[in-house]
MDTraj code that builds the backbone (N, CA, C; nanometers):
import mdtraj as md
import numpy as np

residues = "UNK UNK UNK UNK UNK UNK UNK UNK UNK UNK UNK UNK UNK UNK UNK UNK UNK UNK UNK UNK UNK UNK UNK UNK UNK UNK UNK UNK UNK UNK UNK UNK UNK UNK UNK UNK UNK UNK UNK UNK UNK UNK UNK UNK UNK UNK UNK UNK UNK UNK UNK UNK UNK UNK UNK UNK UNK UNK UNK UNK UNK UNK UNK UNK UNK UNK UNK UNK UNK UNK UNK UNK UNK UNK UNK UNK UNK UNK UNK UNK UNK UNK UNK UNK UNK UNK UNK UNK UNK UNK UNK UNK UNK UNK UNK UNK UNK UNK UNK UNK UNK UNK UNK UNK UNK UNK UNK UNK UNK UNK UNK UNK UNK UNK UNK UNK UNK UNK UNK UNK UNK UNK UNK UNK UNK UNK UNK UNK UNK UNK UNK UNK UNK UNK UNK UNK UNK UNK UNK UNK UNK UNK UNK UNK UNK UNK UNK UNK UNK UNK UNK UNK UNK UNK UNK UNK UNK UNK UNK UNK UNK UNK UNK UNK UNK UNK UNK UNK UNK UNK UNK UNK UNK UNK UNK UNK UNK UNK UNK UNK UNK UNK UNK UNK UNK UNK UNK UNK UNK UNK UNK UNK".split()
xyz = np.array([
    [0.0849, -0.1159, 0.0000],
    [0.0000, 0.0000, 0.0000],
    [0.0905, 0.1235, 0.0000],
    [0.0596, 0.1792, -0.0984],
    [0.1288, 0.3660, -0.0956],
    [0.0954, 0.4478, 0.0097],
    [0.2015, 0.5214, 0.0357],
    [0.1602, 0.6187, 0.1109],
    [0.1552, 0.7579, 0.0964],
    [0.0304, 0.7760, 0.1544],
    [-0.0994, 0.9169, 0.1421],
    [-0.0057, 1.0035, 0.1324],
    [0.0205, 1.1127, 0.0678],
    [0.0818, 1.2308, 0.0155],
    [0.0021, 1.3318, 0.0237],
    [0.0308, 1.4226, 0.1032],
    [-0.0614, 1.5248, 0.1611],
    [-0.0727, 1.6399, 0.0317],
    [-0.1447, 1.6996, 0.0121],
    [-0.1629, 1.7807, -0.0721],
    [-0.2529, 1.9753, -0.0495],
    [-0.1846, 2.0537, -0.1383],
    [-0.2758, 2.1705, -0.0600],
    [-0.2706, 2.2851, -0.2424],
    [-0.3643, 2.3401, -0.1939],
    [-0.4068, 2.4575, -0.2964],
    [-0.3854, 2.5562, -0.2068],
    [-0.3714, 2.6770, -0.2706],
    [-0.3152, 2.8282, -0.2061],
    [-0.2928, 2.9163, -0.3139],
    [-0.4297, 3.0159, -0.2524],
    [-0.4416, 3.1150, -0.3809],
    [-0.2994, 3.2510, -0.3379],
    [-0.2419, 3.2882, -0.4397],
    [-0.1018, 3.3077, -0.4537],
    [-0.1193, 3.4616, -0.5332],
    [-0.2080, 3.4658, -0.6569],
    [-0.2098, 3.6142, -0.6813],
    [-0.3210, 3.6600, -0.6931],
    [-0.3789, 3.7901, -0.6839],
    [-0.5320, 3.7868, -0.7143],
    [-0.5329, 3.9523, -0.8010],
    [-0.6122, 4.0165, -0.8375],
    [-0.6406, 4.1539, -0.8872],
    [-0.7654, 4.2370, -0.8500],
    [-0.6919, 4.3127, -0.7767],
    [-0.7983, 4.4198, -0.6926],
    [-0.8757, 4.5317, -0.7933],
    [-0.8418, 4.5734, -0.9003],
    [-0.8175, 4.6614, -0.9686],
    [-0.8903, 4.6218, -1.1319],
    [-1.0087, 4.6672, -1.2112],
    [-0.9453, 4.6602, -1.3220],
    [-0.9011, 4.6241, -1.4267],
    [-0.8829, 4.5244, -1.5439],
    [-0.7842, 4.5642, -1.6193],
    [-0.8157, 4.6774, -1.7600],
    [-0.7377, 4.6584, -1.8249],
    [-0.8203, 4.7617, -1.9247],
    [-0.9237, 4.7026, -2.0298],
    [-0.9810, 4.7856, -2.0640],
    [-1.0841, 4.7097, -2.1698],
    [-1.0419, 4.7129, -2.2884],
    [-1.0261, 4.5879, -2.3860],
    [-0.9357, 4.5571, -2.4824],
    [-1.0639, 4.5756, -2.6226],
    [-1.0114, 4.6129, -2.7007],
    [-1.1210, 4.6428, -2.8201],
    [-1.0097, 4.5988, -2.8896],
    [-0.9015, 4.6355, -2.9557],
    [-0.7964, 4.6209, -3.0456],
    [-0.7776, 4.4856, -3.1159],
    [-0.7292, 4.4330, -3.1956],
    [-0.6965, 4.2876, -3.2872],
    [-0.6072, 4.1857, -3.1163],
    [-0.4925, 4.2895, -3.0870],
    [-0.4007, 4.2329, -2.9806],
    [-0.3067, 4.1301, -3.0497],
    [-0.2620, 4.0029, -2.9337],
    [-0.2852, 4.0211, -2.8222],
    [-0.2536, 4.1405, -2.7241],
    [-0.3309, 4.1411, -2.6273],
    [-0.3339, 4.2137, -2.4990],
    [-0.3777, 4.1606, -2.3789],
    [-0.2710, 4.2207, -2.2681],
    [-0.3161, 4.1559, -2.1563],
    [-0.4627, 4.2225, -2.1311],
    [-0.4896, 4.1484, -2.0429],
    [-0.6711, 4.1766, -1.9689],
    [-0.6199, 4.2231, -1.8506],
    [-0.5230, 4.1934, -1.7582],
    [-0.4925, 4.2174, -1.5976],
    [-0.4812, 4.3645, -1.5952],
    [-0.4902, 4.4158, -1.4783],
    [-0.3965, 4.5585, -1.4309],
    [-0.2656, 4.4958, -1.3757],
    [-0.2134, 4.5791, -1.3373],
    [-0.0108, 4.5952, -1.3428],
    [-0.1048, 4.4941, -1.2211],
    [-0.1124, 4.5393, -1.0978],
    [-0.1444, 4.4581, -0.9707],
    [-0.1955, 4.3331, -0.9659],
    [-0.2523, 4.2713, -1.0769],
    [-0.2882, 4.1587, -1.1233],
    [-0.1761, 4.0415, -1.1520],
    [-0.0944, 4.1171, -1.2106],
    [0.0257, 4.0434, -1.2842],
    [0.0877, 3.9417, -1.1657],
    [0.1264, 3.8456, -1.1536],
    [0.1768, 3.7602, -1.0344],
    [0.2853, 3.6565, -1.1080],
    [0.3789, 3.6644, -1.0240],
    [0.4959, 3.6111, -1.0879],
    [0.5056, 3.4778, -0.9720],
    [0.5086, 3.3721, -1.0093],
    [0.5651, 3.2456, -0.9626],
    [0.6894, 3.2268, -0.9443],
    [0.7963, 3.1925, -0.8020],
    [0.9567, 3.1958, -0.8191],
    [0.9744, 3.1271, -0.9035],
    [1.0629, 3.1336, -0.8922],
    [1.1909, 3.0360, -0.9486],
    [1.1962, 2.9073, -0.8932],
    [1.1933, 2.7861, -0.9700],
    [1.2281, 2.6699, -0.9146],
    [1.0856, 2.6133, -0.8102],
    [0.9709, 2.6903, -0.8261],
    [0.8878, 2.6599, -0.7542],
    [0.7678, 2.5250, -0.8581],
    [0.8109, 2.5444, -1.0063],
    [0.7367, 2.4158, -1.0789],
    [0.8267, 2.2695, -1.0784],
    [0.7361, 2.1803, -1.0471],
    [0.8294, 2.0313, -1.0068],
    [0.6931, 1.9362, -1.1106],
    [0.7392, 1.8566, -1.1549],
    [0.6777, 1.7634, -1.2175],
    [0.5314, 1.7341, -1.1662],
    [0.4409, 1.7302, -1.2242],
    [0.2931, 1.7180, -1.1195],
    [0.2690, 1.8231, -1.0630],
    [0.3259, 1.9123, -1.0480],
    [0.2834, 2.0788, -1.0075],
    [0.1407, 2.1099, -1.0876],
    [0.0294, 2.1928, -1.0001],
    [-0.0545, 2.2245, -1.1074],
    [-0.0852, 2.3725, -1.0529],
    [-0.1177, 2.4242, -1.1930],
    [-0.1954, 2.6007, -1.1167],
    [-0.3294, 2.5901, -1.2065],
    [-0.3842, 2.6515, -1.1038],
    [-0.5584, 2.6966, -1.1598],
    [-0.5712, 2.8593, -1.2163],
    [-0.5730, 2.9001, -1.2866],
    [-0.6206, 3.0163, -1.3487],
    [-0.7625, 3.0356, -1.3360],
    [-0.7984, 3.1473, -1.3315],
    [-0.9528, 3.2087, -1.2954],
    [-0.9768, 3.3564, -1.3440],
    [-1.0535, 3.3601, -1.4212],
    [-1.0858, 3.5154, -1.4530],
    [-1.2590, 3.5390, -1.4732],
    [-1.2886, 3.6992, -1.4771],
    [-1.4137, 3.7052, -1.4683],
    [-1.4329, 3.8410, -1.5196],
    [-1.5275, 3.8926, -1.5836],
    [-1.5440, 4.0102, -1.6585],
    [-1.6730, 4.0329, -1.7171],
    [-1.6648, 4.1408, -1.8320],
    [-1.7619, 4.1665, -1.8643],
    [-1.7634, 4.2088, -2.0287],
    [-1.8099, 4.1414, -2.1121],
    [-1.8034, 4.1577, -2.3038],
    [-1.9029, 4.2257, -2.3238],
    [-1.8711, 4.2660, -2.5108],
    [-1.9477, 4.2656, -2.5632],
    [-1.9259, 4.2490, -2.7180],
    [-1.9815, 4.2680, -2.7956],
    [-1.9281, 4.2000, -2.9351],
    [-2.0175, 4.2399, -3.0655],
    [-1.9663, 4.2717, -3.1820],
    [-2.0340, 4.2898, -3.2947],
    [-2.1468, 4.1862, -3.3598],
    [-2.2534, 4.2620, -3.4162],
    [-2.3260, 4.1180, -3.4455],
    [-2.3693, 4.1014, -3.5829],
    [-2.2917, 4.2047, -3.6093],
    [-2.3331, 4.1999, -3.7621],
    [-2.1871, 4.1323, -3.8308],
    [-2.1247, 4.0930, -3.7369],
    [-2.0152, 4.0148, -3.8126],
    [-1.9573, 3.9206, -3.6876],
    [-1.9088, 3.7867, -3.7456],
    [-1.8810, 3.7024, -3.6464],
    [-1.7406, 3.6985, -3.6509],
    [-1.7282, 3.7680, -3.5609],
    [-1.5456, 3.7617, -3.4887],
    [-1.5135, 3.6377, -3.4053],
    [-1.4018, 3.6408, -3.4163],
    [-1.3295, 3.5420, -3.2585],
    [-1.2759, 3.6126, -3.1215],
    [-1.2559, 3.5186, -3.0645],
    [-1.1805, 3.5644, -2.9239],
    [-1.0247, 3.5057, -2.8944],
    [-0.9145, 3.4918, -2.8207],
    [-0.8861, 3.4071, -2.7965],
    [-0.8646, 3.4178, -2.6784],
    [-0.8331, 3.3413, -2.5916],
    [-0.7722, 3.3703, -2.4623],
    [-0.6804, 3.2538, -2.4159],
    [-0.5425, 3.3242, -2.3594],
    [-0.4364, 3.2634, -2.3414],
    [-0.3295, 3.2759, -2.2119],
    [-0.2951, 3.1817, -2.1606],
    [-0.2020, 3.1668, -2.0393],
    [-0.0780, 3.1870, -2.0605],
    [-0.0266, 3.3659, -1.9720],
    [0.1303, 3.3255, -2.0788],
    [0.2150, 3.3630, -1.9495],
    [0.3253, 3.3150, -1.9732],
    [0.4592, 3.3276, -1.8791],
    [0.5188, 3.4560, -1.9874],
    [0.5531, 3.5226, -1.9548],
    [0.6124, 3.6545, -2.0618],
    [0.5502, 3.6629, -2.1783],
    [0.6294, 3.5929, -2.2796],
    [0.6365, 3.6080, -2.4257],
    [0.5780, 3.4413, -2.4443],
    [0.6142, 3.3030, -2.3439],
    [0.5527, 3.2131, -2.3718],
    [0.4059, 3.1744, -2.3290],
    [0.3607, 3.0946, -2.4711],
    [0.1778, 3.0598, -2.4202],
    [0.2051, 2.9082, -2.3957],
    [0.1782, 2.9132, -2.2589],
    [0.2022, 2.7909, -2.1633],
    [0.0336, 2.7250, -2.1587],
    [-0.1009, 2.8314, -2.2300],
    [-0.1987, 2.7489, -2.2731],
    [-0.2860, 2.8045, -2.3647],
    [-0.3525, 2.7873, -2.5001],
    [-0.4057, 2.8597, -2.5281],
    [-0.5676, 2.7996, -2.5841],
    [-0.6935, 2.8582, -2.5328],
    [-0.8390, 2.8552, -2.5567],
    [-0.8502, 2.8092, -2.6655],
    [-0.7856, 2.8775, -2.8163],
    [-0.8524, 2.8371, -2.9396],
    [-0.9375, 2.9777, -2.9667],
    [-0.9491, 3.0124, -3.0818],
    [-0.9938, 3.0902, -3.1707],
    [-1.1567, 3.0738, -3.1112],
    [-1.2701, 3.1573, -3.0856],
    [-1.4014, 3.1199, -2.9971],
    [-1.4754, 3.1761, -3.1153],
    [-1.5562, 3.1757, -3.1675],
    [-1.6392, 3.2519, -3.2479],
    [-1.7529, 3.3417, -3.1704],
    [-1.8243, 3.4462, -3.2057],
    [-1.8358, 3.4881, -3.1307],
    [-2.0085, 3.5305, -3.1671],
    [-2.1017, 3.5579, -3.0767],
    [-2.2744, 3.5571, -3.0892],
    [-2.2706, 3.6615, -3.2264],
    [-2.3832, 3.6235, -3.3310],
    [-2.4247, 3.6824, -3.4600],
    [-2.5605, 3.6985, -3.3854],
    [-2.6508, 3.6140, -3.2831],
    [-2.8007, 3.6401, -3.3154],
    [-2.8396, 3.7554, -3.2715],
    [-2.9809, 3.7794, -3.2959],
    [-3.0367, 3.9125, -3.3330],
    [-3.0325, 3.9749, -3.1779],
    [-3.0626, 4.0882, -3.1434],
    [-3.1149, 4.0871, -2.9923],
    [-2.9813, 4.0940, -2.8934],
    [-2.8534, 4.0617, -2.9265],
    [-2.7267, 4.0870, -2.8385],
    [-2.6512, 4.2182, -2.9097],
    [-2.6428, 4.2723, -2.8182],
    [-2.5699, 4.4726, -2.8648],
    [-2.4709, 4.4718, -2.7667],
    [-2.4467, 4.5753, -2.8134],
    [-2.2697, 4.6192, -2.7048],
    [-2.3458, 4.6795, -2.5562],
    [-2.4862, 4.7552, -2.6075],
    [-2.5045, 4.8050, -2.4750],
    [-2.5596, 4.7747, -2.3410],
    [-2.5488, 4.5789, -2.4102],
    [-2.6491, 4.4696, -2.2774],
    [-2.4953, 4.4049, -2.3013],
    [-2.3629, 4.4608, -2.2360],
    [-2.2795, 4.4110, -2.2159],
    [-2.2938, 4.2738, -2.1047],
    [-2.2508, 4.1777, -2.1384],
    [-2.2421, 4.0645, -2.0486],
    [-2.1342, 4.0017, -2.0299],
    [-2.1639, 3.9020, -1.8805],
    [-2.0443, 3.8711, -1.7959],
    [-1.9875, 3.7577, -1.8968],
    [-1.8571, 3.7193, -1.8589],
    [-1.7778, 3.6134, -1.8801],
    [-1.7090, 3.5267, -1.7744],
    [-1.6694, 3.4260, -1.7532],
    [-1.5832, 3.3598, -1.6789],
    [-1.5133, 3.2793, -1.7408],
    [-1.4133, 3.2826, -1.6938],
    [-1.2790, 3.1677, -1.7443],
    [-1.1761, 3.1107, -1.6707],
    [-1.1350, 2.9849, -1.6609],
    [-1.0496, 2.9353, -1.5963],
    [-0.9673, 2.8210, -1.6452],
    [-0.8652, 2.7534, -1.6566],
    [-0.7856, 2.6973, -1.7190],
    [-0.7168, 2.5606, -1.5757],
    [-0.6906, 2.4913, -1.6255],
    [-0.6418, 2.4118, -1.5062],
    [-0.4681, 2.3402, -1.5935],
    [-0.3982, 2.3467, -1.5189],
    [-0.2477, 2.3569, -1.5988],
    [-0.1560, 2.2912, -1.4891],
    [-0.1154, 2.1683, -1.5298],
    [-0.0304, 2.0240, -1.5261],
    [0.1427, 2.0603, -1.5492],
    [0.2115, 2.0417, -1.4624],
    [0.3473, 2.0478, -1.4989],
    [0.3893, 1.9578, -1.5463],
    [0.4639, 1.9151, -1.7011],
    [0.5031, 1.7863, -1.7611],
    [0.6543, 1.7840, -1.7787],
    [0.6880, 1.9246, -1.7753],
    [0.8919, 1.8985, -1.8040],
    [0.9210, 1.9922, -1.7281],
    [1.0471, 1.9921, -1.6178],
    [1.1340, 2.1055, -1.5893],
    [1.2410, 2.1358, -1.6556],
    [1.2726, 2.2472, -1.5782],
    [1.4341, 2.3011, -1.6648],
    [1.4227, 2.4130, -1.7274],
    [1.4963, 2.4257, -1.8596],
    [1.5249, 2.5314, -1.9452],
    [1.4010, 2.4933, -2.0696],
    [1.3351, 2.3565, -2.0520],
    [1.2777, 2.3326, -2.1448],
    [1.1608, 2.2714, -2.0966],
    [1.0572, 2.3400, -1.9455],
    [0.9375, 2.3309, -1.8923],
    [0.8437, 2.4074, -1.9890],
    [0.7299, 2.2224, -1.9304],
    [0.5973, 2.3124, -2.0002],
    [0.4699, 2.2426, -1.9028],
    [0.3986, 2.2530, -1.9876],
    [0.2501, 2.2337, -1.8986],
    [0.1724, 2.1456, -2.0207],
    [0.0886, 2.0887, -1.9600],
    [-0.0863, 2.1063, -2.0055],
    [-0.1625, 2.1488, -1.9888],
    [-0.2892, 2.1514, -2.0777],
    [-0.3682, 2.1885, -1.9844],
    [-0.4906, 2.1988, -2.0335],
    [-0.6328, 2.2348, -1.9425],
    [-0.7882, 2.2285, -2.0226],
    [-0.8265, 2.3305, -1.9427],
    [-0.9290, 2.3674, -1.9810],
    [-1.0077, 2.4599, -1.9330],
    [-1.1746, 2.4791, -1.9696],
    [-1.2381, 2.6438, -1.9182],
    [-1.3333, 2.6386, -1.9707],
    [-1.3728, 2.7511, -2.0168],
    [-1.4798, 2.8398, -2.1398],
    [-1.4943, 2.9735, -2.0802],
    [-1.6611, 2.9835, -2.0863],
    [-1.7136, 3.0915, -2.0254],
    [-1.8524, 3.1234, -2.0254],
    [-1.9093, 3.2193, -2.0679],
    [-1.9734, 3.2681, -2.1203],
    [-2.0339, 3.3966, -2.1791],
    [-2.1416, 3.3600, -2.2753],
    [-2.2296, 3.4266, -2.2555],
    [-2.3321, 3.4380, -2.3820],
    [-2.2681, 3.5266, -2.5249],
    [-2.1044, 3.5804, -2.5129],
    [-2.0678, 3.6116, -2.6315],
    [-2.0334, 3.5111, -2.7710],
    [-2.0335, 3.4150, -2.6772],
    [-2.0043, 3.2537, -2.7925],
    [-2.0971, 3.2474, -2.8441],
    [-2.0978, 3.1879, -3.0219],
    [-2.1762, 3.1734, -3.1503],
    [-2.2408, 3.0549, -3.0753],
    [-2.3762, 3.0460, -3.1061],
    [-2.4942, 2.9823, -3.0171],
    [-2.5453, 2.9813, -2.9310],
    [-2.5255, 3.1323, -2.8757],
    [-2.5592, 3.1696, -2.7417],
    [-2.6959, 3.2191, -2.7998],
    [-2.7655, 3.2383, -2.9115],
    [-2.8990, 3.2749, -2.9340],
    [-2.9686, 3.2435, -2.8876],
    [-2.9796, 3.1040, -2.9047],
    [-3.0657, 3.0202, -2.8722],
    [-3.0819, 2.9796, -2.7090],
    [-3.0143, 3.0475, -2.6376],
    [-3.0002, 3.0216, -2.4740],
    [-3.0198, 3.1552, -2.4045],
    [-3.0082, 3.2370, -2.5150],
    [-3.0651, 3.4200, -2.4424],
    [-3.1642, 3.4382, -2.3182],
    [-3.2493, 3.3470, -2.3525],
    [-3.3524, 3.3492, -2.2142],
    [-3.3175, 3.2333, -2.0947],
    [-3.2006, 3.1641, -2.1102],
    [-3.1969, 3.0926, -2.0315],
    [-3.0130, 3.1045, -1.9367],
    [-2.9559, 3.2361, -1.9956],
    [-2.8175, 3.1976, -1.9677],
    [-2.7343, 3.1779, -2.0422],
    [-2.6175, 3.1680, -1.9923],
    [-2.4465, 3.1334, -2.0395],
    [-2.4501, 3.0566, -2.1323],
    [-2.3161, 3.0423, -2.2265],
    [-2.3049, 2.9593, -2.2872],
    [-2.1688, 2.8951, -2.2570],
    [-2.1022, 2.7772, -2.2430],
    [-2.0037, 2.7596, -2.2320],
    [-1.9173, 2.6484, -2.3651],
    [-1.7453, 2.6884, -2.3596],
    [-1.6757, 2.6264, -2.4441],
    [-1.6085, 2.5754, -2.3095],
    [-1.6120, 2.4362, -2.3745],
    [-1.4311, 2.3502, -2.3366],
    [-1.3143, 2.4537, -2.4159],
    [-1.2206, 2.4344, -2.3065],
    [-1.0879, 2.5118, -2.3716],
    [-0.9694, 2.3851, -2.3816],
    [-0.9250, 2.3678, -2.4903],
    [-0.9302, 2.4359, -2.5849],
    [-1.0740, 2.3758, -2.6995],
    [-1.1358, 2.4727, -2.7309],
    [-1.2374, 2.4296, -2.7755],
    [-1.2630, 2.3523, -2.9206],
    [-1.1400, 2.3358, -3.0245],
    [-1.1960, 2.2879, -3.1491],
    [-1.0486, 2.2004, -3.1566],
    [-1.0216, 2.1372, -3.0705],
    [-0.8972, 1.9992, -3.0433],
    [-0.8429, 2.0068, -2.9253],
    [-0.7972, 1.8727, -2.9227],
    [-0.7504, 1.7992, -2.7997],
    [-0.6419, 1.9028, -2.7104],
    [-0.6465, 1.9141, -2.5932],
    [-0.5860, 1.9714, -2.4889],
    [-0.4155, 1.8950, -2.5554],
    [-0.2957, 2.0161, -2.5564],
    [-0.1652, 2.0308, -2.6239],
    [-0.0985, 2.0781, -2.5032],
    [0.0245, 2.0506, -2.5602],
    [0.1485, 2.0927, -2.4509],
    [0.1138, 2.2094, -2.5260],
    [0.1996, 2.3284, -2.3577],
    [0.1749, 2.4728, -2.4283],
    [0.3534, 2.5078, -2.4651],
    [0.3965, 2.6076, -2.4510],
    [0.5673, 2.6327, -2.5043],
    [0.6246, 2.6284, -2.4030],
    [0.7212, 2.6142, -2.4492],
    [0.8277, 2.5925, -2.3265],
    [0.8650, 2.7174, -2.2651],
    [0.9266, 2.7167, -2.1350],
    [0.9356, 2.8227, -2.0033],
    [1.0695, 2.7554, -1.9484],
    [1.1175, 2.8384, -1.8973],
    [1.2618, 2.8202, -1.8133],
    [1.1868, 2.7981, -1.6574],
    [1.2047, 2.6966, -1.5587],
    [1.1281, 2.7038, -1.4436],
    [1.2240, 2.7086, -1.3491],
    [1.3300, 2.7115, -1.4178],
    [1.4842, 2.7551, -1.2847],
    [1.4445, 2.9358, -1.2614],
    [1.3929, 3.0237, -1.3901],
    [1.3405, 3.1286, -1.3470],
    [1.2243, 3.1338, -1.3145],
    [1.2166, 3.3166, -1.2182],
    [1.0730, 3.3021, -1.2106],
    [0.9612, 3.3629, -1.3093],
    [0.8561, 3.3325, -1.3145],
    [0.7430, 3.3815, -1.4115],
    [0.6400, 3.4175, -1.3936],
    [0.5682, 3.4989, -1.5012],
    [0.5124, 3.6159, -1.5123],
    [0.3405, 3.5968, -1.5277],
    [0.2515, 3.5748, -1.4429],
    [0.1707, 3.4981, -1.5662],
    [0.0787, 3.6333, -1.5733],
    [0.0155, 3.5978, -1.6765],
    [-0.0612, 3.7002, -1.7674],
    [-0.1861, 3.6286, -1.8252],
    [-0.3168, 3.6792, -1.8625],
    [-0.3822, 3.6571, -1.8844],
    [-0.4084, 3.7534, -2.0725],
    [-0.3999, 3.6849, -2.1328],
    [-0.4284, 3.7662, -2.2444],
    [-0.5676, 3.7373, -2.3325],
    [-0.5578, 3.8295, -2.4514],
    [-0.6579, 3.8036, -2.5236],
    [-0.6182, 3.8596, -2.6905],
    [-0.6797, 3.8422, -2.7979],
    [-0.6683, 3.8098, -2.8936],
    [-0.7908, 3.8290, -2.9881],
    [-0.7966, 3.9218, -3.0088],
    [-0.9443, 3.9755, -3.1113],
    [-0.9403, 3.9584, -3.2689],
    [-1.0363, 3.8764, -3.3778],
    [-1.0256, 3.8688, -3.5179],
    [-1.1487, 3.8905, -3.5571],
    [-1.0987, 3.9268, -3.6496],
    [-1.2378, 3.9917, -3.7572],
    [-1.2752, 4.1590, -3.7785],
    [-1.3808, 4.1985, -3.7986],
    [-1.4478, 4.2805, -3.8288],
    [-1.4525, 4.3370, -3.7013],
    [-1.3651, 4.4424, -3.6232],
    [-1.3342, 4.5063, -3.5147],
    [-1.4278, 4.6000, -3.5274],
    [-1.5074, 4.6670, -3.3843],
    [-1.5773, 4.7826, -3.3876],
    [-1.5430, 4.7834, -3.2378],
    [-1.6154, 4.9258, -3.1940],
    [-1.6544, 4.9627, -3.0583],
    [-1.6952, 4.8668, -2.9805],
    [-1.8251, 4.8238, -3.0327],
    [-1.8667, 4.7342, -2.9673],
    [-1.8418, 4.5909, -2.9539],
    [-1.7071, 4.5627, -3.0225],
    [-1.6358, 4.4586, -2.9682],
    [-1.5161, 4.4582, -2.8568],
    [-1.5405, 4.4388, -2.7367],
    [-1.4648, 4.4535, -2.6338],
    [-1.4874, 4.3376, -2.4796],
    [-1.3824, 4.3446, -2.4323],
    [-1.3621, 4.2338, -2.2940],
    [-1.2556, 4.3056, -2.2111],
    [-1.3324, 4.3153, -2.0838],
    [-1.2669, 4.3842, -1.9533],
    [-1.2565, 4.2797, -1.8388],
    [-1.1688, 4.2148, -1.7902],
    [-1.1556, 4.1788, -1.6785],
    [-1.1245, 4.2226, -1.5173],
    [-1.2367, 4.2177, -1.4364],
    [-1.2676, 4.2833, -1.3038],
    [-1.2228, 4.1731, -1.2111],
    [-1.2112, 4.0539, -1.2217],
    [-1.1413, 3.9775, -1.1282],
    [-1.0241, 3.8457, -1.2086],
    [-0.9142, 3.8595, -1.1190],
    [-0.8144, 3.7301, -1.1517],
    [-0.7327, 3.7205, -1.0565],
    [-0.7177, 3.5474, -1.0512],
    [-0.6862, 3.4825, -0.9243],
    [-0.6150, 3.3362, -1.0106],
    [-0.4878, 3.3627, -0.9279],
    [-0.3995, 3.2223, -0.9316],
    [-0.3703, 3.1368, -0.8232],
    [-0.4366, 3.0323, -0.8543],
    [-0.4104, 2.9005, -0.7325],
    [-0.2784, 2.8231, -0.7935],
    [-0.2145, 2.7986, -0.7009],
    [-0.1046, 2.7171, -0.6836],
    [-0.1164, 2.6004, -0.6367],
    [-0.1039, 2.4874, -0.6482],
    [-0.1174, 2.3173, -0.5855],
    [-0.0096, 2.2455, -0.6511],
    [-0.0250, 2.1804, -0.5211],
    [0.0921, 2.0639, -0.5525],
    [0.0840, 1.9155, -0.5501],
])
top = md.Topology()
chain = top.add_chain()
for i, resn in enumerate(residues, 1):
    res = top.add_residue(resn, chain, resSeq=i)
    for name in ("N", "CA", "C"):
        top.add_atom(name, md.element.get_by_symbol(name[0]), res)
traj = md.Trajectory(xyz[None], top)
């Protein structure tokens, strides 16, 4: 018989503040500066996992169907990324019945070193996702992340340093005003 290996979660960064509201192609982060939370050095070990969590508020063009993306990054590397989201065409959703979103990602340590990475799945929520028409009177819509193929290693990260994580995003198509995403809360859990 093995023996029991104690285990713990511990939320590690959170964002009081904010971030800015992203309209642009991007990417761009979603966090404020105070959001940003850096993990040491040497603190990812094989089986390491972090939970990502975010929460906000969209809105989106409807006379043309854009994407979203949203992505987990250590600096410059995407350690996970959502997938391209398409985004609500039906009649009756405007920029000025802006609605909430949630998102969270769950992320697996698979290599250390100079050449660490992760896995990982997730989920996101919003009635801004293409088929949210049909659920207008009833609520959210949600994607598996990554939503159009199998959960991938994300890029590699140095885990002898420490890192940066960031929450970004990624806008395509037919850009207007009323395509935009603001994030008002984000929170990183740490487990081991």
């Amino acid at each position: 018989m093995g023996i029991a290996q104690l285990s713990f979660a511990e939320l590690r960064g959170f964002m009081t503040a904010d971030g800015t509201a992203r309209t642009a192609a991007g990417p761009a982060s979603l966090l404020s500066t105070q959001g940003l939370f850096t993990v040491p050095a040497d603190w990812f070990a094989l089986g390491k996992k972090m939970r990502v969590r975010a929460w906000g508020r969209c809105s989106w063009t409807v006379t043309a169907a854009n994407a979203i993306t949203l992505d987990v990054r250590f600096g410059a590397a995407v350690v996970f990324n959502g997938g391209a989201m398409l985004t609500n065409t039906a009649v009756g959703t405007t920029a000025a019945a802006q609605k909430s979103w949630k998102f969270e990602a769950d992320l697996i340590c698979r290599a250390v070193g100079g050449s660490a990475n992760m896995i990982g799945s997730g989920r996101f929520e919003s009635m801004c996702l293409l088929g949210s028409g049909a659920a207008l009177a009833s609520g959210n819509m949600s994607a598996a992340l990554p939503w159009n193929s199998p959960p991938v290693v994300g890029a590699n990260f140095n885990s002898a340093a420490s890192q940066v994580v960031d929450l970004q995003v990624t806008w395509t198509g037919t850009l207007t005003a009323d395509t935009t995403i603001q994030c008002h809360m984000f929170e990183v859990e740490l487990q081991n």
